[in-house]
FIDO-774117 format. One record per residue: residue in one letter; z, x negated, y negated of N, C-alpha, C in turn. Coordinates in steps of 0.1 Angstrom, whole numbers, padded with zeros to 4 digits, always signed. Layout:
aZXYZXYZXY...
This chain:
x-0007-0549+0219-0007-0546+0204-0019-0554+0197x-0026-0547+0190-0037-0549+0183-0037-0560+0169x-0041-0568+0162-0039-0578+0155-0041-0561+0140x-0033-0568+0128-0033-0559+0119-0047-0558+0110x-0053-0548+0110-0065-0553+0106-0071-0557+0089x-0078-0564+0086-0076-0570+0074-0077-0561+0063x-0079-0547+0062-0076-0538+0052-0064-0535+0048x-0058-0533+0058-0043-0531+0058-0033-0538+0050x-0036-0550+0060-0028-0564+0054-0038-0573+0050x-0039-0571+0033-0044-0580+0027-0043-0596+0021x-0049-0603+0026-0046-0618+0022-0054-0624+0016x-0044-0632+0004-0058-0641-0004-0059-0654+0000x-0071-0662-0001-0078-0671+0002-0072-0681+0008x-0057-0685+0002-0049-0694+0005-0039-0687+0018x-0043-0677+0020-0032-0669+0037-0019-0660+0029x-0016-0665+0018-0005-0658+0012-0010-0641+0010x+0005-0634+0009-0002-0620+0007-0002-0615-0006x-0010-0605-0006-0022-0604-0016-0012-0598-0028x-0008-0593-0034+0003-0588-0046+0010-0596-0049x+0023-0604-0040+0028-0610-0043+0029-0628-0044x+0012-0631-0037+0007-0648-0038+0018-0650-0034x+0024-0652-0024+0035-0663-0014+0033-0662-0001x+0033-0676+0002+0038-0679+0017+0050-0680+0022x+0047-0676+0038+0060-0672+0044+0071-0684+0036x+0070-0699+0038+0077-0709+0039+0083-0709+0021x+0078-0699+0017+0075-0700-0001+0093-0690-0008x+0101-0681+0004+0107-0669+0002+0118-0675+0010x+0127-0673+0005+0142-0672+0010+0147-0659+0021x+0160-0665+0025+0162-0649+0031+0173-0642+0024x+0176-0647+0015+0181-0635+0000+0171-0637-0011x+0172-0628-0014+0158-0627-0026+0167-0613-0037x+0165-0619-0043+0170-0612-0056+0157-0606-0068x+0161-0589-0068+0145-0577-0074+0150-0578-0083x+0146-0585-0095+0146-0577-0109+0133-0570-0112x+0135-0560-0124+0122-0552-0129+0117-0559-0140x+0122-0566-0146+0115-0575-0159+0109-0583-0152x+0096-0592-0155+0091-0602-0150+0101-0619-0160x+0103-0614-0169+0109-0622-0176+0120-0624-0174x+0130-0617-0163+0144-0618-0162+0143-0629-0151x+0132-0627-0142+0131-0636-0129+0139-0654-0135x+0133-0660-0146+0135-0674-0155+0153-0671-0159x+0153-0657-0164+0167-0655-0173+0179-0660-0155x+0173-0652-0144+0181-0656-0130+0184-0672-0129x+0169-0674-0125+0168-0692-0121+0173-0700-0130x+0174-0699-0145+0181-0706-0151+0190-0711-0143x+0202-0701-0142+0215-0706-0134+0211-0710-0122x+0197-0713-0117+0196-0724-0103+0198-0737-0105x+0207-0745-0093+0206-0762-0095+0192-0767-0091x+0184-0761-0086+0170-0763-0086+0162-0753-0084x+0147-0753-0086+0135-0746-0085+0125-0754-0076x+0125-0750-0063+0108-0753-0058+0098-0746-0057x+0098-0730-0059+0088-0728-0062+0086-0717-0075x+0073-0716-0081+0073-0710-0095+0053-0705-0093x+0058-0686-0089+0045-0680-0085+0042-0669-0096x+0031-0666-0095+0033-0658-0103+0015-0649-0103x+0017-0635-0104+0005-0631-0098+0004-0618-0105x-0002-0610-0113+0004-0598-0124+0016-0601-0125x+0023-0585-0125+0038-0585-0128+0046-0589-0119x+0040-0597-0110+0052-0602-0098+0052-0619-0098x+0066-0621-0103+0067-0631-0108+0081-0636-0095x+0079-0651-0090+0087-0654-0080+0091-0669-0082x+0108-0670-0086+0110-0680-0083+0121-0688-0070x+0117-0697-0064+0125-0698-0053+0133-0715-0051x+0151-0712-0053+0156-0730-0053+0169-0723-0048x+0179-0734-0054+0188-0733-0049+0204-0726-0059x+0211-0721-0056+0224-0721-0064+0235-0720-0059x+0245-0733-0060+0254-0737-0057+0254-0743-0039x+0243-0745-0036+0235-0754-0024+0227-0744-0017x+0232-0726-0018+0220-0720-0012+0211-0716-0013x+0202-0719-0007+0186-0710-0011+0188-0693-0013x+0180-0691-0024+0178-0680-0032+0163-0676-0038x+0157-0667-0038+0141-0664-0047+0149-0651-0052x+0142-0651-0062+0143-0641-0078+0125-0636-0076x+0124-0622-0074+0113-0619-0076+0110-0609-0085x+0101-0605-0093+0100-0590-0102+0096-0583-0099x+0098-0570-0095+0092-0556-0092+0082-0555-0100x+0084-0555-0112+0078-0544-0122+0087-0534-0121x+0080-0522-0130+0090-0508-0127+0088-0498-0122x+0100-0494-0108+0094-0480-0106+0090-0482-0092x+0094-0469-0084+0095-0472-0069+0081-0473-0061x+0065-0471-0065+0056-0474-0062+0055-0490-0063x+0063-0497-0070+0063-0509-0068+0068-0519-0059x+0079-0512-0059+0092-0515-0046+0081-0511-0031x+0074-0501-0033+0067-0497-0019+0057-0512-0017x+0051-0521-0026+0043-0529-0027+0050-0537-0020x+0058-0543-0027+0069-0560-0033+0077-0556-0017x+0080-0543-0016+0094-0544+0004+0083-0544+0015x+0074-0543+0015+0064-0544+0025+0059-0553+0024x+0050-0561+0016+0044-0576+0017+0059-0592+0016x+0073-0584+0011+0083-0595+0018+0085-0596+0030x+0083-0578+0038+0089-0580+0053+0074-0586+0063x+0062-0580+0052+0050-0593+0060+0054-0605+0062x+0062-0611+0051+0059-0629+0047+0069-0632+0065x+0078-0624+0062+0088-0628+0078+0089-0623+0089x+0079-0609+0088+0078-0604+0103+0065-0603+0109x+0054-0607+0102+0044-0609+0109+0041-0620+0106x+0028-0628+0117+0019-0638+0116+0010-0643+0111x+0011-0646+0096-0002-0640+0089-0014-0649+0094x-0010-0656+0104-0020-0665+0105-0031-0652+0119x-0023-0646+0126-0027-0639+0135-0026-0629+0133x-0022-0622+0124-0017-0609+0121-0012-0598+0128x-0001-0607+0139+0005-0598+0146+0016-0601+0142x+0026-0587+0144+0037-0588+0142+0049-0595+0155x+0056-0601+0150+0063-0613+0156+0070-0605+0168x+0075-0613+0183+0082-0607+0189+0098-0604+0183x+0100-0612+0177+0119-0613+0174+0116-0614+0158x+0121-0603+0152+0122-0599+0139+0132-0602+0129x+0130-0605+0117+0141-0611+0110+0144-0602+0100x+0158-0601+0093+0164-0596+0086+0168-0604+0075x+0160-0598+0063+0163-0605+0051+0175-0595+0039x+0182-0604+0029+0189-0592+0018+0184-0594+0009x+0182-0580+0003+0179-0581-0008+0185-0571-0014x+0188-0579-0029+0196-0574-0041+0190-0569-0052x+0192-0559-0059+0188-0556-0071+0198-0564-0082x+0194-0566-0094+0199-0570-0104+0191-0561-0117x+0200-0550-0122+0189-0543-0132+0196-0535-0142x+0192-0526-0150+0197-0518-0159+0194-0507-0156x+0204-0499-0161+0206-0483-0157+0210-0475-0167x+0212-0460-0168+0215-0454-0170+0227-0444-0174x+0241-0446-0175+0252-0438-0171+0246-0424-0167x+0256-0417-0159+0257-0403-0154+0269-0392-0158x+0280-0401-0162+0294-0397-0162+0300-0402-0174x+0309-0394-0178+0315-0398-0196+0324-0409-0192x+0330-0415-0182+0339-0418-0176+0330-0434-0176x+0320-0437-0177+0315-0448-0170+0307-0457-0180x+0311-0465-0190+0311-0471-0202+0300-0480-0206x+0290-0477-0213+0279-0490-0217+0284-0503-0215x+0277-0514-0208+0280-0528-0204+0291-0526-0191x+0292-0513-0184+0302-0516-0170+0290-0521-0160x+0293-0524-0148+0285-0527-0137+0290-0512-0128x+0277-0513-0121+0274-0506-0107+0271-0511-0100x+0278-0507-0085+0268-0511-0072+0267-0499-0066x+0254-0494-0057+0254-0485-0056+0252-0485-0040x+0263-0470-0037+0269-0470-0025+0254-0464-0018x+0244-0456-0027+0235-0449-0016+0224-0448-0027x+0214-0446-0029+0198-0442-0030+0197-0428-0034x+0193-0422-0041+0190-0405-0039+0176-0405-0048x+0164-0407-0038+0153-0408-0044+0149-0396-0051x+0147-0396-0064+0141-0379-0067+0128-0381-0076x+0123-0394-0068+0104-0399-0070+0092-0394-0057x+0100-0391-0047+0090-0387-0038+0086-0395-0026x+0086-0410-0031+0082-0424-0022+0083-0419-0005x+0097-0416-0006+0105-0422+0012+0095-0405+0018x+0089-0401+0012+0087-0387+0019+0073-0394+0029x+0068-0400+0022+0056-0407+0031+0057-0416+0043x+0068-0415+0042+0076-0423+0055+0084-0415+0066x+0085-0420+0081+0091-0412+0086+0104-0419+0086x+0118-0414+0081+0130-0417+0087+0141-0408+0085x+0149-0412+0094+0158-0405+0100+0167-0411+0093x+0175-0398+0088+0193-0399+0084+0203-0400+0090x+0212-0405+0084+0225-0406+0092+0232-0388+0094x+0239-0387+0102+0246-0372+0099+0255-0372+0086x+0260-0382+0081+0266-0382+0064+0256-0380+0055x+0245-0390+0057+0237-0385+0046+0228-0375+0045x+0224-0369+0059+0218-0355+0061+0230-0344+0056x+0243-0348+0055+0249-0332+0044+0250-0331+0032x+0248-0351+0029+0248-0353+0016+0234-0348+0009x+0227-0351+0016+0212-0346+0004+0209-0335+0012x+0216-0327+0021+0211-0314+0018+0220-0305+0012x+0230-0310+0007+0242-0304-0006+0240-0307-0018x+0224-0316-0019+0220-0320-0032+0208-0312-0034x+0202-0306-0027+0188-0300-0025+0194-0280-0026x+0204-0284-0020+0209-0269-0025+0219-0267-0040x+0222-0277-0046+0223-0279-0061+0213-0277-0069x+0204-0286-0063+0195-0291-0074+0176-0287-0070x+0179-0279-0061+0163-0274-0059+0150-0277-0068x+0144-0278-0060+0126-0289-0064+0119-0271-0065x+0124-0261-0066+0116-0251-0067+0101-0253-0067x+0100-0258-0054+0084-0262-0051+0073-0268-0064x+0081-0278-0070+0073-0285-0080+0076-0298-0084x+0089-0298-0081+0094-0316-0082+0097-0322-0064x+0096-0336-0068+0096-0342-0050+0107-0333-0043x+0108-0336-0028+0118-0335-0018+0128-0346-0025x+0139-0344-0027+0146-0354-0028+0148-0358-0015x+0152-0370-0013+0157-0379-0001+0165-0387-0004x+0174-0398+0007+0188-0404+0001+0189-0416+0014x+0191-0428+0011+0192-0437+0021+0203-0444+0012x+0217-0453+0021+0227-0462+0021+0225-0473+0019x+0235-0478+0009+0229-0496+0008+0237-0496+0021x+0235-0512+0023+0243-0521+0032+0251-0525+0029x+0264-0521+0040+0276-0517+0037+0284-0531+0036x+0279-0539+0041+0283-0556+0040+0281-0556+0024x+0270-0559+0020+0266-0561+0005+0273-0554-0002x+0277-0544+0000+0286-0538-0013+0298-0541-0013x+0304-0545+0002+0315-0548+0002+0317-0564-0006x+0303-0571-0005+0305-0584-0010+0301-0586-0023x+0293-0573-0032+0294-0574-0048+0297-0566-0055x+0305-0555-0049+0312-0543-0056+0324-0546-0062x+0334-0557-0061+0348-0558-0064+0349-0560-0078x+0351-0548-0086+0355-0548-0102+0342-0541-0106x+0332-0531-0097+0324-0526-0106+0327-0514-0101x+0321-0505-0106+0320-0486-0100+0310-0486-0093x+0313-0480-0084+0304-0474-0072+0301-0462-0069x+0295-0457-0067+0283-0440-0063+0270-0445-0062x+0264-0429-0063+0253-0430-0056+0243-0429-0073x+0231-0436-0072+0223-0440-0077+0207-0431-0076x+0206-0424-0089+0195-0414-0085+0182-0424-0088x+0171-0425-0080+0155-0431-0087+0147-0424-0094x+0143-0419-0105+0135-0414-0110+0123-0418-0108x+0109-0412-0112+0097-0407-0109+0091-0415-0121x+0100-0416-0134+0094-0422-0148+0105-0421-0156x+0100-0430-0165+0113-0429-0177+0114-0415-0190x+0104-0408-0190+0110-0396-0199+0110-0385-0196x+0100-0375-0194+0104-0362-0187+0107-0364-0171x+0106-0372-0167+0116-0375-0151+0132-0378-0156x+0133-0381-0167+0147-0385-0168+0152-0380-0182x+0142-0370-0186+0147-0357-0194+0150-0365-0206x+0138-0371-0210+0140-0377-0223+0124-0366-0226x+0125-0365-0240+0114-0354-0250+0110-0364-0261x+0096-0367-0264+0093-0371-0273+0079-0363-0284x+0076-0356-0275+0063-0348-0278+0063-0334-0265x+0066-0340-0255+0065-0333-0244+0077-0326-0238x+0076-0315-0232+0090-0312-0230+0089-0313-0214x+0100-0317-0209+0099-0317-0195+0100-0303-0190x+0098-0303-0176+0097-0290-0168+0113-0282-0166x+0119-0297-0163+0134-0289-0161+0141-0293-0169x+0146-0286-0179+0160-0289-0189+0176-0293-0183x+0178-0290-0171+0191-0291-0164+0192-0302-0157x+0179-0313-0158+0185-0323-0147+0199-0334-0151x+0202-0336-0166+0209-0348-0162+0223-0335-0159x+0223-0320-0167+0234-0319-0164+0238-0316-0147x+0229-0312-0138+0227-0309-0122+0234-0324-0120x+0226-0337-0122+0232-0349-0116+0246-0352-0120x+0249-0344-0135+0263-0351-0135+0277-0344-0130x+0271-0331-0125+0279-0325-0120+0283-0316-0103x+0269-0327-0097+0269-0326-0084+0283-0335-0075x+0290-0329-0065+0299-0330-0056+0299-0332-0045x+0300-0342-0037+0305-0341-0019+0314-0346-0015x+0329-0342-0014+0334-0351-0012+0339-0360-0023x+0338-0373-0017+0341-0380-0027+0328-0390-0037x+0314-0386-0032+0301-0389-0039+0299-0381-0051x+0293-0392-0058+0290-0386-0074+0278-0395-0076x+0271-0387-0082+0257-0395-0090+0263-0402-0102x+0264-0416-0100+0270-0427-0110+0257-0430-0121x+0247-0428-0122+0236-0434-0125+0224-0431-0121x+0214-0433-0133+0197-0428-0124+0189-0444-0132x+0177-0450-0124+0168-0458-0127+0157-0457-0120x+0148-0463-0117+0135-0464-0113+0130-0468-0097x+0140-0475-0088+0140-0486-0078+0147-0485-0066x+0162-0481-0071+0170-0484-0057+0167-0470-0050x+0164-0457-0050+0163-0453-0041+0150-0453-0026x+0142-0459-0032+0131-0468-0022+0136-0478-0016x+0143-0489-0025+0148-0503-0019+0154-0497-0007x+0164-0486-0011+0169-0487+0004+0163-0478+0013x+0160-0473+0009+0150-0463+0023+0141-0474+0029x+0132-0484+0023+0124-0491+0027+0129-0498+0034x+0140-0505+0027+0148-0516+0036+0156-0508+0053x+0158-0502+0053+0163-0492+0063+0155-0495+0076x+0142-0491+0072+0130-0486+0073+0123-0499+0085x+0124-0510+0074+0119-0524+0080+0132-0532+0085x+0142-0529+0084+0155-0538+0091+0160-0548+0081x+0159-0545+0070+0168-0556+0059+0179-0543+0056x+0188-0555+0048+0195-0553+0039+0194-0551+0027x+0201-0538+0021+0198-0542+0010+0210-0537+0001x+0208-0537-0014+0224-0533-0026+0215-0536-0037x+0221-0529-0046+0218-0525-0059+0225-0529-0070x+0229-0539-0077+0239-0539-0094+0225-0532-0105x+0235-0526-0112+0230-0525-0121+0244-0526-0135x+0233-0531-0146+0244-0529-0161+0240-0516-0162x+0252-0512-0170+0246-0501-0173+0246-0498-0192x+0233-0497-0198+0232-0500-0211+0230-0489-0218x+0232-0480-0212+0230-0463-0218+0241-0453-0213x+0245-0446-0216+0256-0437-0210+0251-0421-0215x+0241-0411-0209+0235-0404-0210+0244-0387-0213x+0251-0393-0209+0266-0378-0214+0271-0378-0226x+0276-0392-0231+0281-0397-0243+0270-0399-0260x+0259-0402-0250+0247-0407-0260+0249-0413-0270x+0254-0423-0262+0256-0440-0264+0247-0450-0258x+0245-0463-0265+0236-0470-0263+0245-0489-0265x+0235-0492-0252+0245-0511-0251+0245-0514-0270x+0252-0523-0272+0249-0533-0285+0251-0547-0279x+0251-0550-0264+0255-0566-0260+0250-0564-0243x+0239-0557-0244+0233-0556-0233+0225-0572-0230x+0227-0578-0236+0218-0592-0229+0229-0601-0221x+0244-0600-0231+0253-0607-0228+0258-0602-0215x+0257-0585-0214+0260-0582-0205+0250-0583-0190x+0240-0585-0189+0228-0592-0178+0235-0602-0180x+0239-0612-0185+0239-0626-0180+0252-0624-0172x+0258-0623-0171+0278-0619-0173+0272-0616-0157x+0267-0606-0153+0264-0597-0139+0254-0602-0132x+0247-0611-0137+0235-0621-0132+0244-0634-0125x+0252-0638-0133+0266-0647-0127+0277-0645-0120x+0279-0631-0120+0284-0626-0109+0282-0622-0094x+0262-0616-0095+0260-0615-0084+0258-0627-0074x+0250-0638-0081+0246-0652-0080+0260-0658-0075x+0273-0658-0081+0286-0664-0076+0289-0657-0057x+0286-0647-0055+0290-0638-0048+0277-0637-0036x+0265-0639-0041+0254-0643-0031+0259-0658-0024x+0263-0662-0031+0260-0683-0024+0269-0682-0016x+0281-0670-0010+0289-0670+0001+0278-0670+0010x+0270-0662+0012+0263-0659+0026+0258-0668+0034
């Protein structure tokens, strides 16, 4: 095996990698994605300590402790081109050598959690509830540039979404990857769970009109009234359907909370969406420090 060559895997001066400025010893092995760069501080607050505090564009990383275990809070930014940056230079920090730039013989498994805001999908599913979401249904395009393989559940599930909701050769392939079924079993209890669509952008991807009109008029009604079984599109945002394709992909874990501060059936909007991040920010955080 060949060392990785330095185009690929970019490093800055100090060995850390290049987007997200951290070293291996700098990252936990739960790390918690928010999309705000400013929510990363709103997280660590609730840490009994901070050792480290990075920060490099929109990727903002803090890494201490809460309730004795190690934890880092890092920021995406928004939007699954970002997630492709931030899940590949974390599984650098722990599966290759950046000193050698080969990748390690015995590979490690990190989790990672979303903490974010969303969407509603369903009249049923109330501004300020939580989500965790049981699966990913990218409809940004990302996981297409990747090779992976589905499970036989989720090869009927998104191809009973692709025969609903057809890309009539102009919108991505949709694609669909599983959180980790540990993780949701360990921060789902008292929130709703489905599957979690990613959009491409926040307005004509998600059929908002301000000037522009989008291409398809039918998308939130297609998402809110697609069926398999017992799967429903609970929600659409910017992230988890990458996180988990990616994580898949590279051998982490991963899960998704989101608040949810809009309810897109109802066309209703949070009025205690901050109180409601902190509320689910202390929930996830109480329910991480088991691990």
């Amino acid at each position: 095996m060949k060392p990785i060559a330095e185009s690929e895997l970019i490093l800055n001066k100090d060995g850390s990698v290049y987007h997200l400025n951290l070293l291996p010893e700098e990252l936990s092995d739960v790390v918690i994605n928010v999309g705000d760069p400013d929510r990363v501080g709103m997280v660590s607050d609730y840490f009994d300590t901070v050792e480290v505090r990075k920060q490099k564009r929109e990727f903002v990383t803090h890494t201490g402790t809460y309730k004795g275990r190690r934890m880092s809070v890092i920021s995406t930014g928004i939007g699954t081109d970002n997630i492709d940056i931030v899940y590949n230079e974390l599984d650098a920090l722990v599966n290759v050598d950046l000193k050698t730039r080969m990748v390690k013989p015995e590979l490690t498994s990190i989790s990672l959690v979303r903490i974010g805001t969303s969407g509603a999908l369903q009249a049923d599913i109330p501004v300020d509830s939580f989500v965790c979401s049981t699966h990913g249904l990218g409809l940004d395009g990302l996981l297409n540039y990747y090779r992976m393989t589905n499970t036989e559940d989720e090869s009927r599930i998104v191809q009973a979404f692709r025969q609903h909701y057809p890309n009539l050769g102009v919108l991505p392939q949709t694609y669909l990857a599983s959180a980790d079924p540990g993780l949701v079993h360990l921060l789902s209890p008292g929130m709703v769970s489905g599957m979690t669509a990613s959009c491409a952008g926040f307005y004509a991807p998600q059929m908002r009109s301000i000037r522009l009109e989008p291409s398809r008029m039918d998308m939130i009604e297609k998402l809110n009234s697609f069926r398999f079984g017992e799967h429903r599109v609970t929600n659409f945002e910017m992230e988890t359907g990458a996180m988990f394709g990616l994580a898949r992909l590279l051998g982490h874990k991963a899960c998704s909370t989101n608040v949810i501060v809009a309810n897109r059936i109802e066309h209703a909007f949070s009025k205690n969406a901050d109180a409601s991040m902190h509320l689910l920010i202390q929930t996830v955080l109480d329910r991480l420090s088991s691990l």
